[in-house]
N, C-alpha and C positions, 0 to 999 in steps of 0.2 A: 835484838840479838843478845845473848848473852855474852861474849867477847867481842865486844868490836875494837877494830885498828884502835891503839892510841893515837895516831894523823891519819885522816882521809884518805883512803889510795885512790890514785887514780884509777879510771876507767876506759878502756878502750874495746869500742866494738866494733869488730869486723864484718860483714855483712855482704856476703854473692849475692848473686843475683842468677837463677835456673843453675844450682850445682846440687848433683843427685846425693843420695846420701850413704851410696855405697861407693861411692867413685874416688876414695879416698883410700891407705896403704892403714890409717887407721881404724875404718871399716870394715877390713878385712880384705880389700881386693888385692887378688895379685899382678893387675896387671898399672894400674895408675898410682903413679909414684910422687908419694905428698912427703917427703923425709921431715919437712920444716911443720910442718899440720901433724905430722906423726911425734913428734917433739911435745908440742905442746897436749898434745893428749898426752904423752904419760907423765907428761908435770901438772896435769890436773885430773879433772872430771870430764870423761864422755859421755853424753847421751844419747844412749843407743838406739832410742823409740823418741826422737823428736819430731813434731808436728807441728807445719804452719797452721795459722787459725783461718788462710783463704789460698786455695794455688793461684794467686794470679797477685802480680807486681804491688801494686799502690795496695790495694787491703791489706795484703797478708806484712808490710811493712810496716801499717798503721797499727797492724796491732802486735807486732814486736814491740813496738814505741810507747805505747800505751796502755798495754793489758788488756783491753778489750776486743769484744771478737767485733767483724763488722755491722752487725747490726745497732750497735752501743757505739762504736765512734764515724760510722755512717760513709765511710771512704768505701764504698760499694763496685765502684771499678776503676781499673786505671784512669789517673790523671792526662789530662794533654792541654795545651794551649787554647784549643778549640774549644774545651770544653770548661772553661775558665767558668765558675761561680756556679756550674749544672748541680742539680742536687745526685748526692752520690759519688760527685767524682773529684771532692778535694775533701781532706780531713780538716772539720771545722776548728775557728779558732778557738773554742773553750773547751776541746778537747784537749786533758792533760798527757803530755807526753814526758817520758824519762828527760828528757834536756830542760822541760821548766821548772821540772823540780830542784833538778841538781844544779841550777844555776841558780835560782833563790836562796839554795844552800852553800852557795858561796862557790861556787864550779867554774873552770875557764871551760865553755862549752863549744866545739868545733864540730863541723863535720868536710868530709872534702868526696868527693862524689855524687851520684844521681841523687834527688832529694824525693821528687816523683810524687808528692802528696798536696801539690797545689801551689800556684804563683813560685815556680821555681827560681827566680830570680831574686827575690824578695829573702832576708833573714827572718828566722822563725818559731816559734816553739823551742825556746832559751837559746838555738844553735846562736847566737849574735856576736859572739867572740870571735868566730874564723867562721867564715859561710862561704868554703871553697866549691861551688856546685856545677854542675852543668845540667843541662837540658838532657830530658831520657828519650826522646821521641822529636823527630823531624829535621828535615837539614835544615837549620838554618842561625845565626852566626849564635855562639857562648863561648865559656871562658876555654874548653878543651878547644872548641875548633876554632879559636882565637890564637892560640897554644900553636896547633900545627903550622896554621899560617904564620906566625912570627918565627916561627925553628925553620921554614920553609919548605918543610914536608908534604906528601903528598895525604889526603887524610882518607883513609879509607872506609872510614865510616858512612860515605854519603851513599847516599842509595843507588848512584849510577857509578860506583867505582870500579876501577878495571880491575882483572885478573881475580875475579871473587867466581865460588862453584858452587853451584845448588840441584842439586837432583830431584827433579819435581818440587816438592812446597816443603824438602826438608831442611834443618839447619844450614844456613850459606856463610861458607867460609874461605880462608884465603892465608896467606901468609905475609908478614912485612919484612920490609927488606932495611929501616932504620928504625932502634928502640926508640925514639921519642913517638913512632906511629902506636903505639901499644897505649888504651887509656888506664888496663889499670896499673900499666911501669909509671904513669901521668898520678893517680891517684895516691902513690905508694908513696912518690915525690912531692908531692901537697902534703902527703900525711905528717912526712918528716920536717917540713918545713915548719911546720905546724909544732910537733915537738923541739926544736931547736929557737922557736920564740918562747920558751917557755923556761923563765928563768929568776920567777920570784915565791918558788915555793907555792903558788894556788894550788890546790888540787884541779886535774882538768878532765875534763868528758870528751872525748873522741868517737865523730863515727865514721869509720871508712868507710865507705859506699864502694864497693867495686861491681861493677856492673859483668864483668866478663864470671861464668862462663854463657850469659847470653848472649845469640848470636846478634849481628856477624861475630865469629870464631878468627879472630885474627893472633896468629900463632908464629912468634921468631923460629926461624928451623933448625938451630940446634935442638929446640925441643919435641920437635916432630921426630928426629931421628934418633931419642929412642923408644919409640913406637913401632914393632911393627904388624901389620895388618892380621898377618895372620894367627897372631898369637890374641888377637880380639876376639872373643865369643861373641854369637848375637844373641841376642833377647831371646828367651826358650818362647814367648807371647808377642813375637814381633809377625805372624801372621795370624793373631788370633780373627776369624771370623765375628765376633761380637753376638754370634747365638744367643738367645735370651738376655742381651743387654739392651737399655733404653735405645729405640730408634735415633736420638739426635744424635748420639755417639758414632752412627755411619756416617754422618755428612759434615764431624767436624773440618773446620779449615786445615786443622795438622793432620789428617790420616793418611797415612803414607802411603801416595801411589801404588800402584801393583806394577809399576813399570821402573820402579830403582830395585835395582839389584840387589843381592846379599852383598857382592863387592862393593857397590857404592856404597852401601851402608856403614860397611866396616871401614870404610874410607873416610867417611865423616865421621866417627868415631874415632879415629886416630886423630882427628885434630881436635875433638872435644879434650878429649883426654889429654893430649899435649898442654892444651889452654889452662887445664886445671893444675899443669905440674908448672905452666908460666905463672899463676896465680900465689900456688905457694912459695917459689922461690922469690916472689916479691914480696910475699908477707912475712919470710925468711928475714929480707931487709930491715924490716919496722922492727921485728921479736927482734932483732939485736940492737937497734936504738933502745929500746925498752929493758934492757937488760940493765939489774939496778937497780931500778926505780920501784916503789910501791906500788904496785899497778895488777887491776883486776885485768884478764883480760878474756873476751866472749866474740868465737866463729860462731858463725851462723851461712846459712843462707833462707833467701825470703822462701822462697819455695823453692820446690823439686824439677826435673825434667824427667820426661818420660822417657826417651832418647831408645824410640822404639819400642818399650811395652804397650801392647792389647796396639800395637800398629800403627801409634803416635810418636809424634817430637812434640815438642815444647810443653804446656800443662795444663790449668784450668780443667782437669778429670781428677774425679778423689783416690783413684788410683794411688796403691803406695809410693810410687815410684814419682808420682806429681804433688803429694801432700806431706811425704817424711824426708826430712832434712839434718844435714851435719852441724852438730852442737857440739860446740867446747867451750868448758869453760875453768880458767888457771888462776890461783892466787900464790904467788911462791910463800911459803914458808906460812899459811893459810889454808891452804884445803888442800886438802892428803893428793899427795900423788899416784894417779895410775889407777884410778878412781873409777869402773865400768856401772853405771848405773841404766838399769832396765826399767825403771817404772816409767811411763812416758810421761814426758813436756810437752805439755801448751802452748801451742803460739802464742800465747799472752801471758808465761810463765817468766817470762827470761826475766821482764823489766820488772815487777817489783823484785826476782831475785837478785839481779844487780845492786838496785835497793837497799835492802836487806843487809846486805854483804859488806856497805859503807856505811850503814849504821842510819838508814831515811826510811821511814813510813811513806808509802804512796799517802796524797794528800784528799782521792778524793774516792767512791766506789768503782771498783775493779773487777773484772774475771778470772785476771788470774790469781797466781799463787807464789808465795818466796817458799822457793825447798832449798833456802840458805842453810838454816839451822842442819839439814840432813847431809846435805851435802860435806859442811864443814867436820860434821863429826862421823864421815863416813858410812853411812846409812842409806837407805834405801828409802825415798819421799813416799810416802802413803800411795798405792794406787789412786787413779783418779780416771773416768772417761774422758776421752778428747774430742772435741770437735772442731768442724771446718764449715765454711758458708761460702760461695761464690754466686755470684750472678750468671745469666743464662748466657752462653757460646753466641748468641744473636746481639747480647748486649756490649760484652766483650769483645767482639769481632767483627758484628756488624749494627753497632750503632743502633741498637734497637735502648730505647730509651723508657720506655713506661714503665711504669713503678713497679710492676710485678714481674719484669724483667731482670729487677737489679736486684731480686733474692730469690732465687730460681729453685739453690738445692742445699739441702745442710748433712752434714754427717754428723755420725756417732762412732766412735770404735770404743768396744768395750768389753778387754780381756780379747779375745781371739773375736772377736765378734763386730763386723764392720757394715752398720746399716745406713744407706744412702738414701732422703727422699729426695725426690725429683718434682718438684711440683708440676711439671708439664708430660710427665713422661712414667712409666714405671718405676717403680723402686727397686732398689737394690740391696741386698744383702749376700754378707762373704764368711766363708767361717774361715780367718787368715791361718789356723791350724791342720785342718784338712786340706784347704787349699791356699795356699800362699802367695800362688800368679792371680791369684782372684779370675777363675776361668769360667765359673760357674755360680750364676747369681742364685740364688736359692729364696727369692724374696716369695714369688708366688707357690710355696711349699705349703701346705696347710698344716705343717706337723710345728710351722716357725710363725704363726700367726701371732700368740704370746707375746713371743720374745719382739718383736716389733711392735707391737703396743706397747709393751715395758721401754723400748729402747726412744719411743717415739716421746712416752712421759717422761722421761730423762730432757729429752730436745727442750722441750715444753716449759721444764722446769727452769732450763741454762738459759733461754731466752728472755725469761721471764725476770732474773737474775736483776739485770741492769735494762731491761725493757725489750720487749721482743722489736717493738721499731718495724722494718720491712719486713721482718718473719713470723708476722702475728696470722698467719695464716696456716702453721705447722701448730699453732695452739689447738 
């Protein structure tokens, strides 16, 4: 970089977990009220066309972390206990992550939330300063559900808890009746603790993990009330039929009943939405500890929710709505304020731009990119194609484990132009200008035969990049 800080600034990044990327007062919505999210967008840079590099948990984190898409750092699906040391499903140890760099660089490196990329228990990948963590998956005892048991709360997270609703197999939700039941009021609380040990001038790395707004949707009821129902639109693609889309798209586990309602719908959407305006008034908390201080500071979420487009909840579909995500990112008296950038972000863009921003070279080959330099002097980062990889809905959801399972389907989007293969199933292709809900696939067109072999050499190319690995089959 050509001006970097004269002292290190700190770093802190924030990180949801399934928050959509319109669902925010800085996105443009009129109806979801983020005042504290809407702040730090216009003290910094939003990124308007942000892209995870996987819609599904442990990948698409690994490679925030990392720069690399999944097939280069090999975290191919969610993590879980069960599946301790399987191949695919923990991000190995010689995979370089943003925390070992910046702790070799002299960093106090923390994180306090879900970690989800392998041996959750364990400190890891430089986080060894503060490894405030819990478990993302199963009841059974960690440090948050240690937490509720010692405050002597009821913990709602456990999967036979009472008073919780779900309509058919869509997001299940509920309300708490004590803030200590809320983990990310628990994670906001760690966060700060975390800043107020910190008092010899180190520069330090912070990752918030907040796991909410994945479900359970547990929501305090001041903030449910101000929501109301009918002033919720639904999805204009929340009864799409799926005509000319890949067959396993019918049978995923999220496709919403035909027996919940429009009202149920909008029902559980008023408590999505609540959750997300519980979300910012807790990160409200932290931006005002941090106020001060030298400090980078980067929202995110890992991926998207569908939250009823093309007739889904949750994600793992390359859907926009499950692969583009809220990016922000603020450096007071550093990068121009109020900053709206269109060229899209890479899930494996953020971390060398963090990087970048504190004056560190990633130390070893990457995928992505630092659009430091553009950002800082208010420009527009070079267009670039983006893409995303996830493993197959059978692997993800039902444990189907053989190797050609765990790299099932990869996208391209490039310029309006959003081509999907499917290694099991038909391809897809979208022109996001004509059609924007992505209603109609247009892959088997003969007039777009071309343009899918161009777009397919592109895949080809980006695989190739840092090793195609489990996608040597799209070569």
């Amino acid at each position: 970089m050509d001006n970097p800080a004269k002292s290190p600034p700190n770093i802190v990044l924030i990180m949801c977990d399934q928050m959509r990327w319109d669902a925010t007062g800085f996105a443009g919505s009129s109806i979801v009220q983020t005042p504290n999210l809407d702040r730090l967008a216009d003290n910094g840079v939003c990124f308007e066309n942000a892209y995870c590099a996987s819609p599904v948990c442990s990948p698409a984190r690994a490679s925030w972390l990392t720069g690399l898409y999944p097939h280069a750092h090999l975290q191919l699906v969610n993590y879980g206990p069960k599946k301790a040391g399987k191949y695919g499903c923990y991000l190995p140890q010689d995979r370089t992550t943003i925390g070992d760099i910046l702790k070799r660089a002299g960093y106090r490196c923390g994180i306090v939330g879900p970690w989800h990329l392998g041996d959750d228990p364990k400190p890891q990948h430089g986080f060894t300063d503060y490894w405030c963590t819990y478990r993302y998956q199963g009841n059974y005892p960690d440090r948050l559900y240690d937490y509720f048991n010692a405050e002597g709360v009821e913990n709602l997270y456990l999967s036979n808890a009472p008073g919780m609703t779900r309509y058919g197999n869509i997001l299940e939700f509920g309300t708490i009746t004590d803030p200590r039941q809320q983990r990310t009021t628990w994670t906001i609380d760690r966060s700060l603790d975390f800043l107020q040990e910190q008092d010899d001038g180190t520069p330090f790395f912070l990752l918030v993990s907040i796991k909410d707004p994945h479900p359970r949707i547990l929501v305090p009821p001041d903030f449910l009330a101000l929501y109301q129902e009918d002033d919720i639109p639904l999805p204009t693609t929340l009864r799409d039929s799926l005509d000319g889309k890949p067959e396993f798209q019918k049978h995923g586990k999220f496709r919403i009943p035909k027996t919940v309602s429009d009202r149920e719908f909008r029902h559980m959407m008023k408590y999505y939405y609540a959750l997300i305006t519980h979300i910012d008034d807790q990160i409200g908390r932290l931006l005002n500890e941090l106020k001060g201080l030298n400090t980078v500071v980067a929202f995110i979420s890992d991926h998207g929710e569908l939250l009823g487009d093309h007739g889904y909840t949750e994600k793992c579909l390359m859907y926009e709505a499950s692969v583009r995500v809220p990016c922000l990112l603020s450096w007071q008296n550093h990068v121009p304020s109020g900053i709206r950038v269109t060229s899209p972000l890479a899930g494996v863009d953020l971390m060398p731009t963090l990087l970048s921003l504190v004056g560190i070279a990633s130390e070893t080959q990457i995928d992505g990119r630092s659009v430091a330099d553009a950002i800082l002097n208010g420009q527009e980062p070079e267009h670039q194609p983006i893409f995303a990889e996830i493993a197959s809905l059978d692997a993800i959801y039902r444990n189907a484990d053989a190797p050609e399972e765990l790299a099932a389907h990869i996208m391209i989007l490039d310029d309006n132009w959003k081509y999907i293969s499917n290694r099991f199933d038909i391809d897809e292709l979208y022109d996001l200008k004509s059609n924007p809900d992505e209603m109609h696939n247009v892959a088997e067109h003969p007039k777009h035969k071309n343009r899918i072999l161009q777009m397919r050499q592109q895949i080809a190319e980006m695989v190739c990049r840092t090793g195609p690995g489990p996608y040597k089959w799209i070569i």
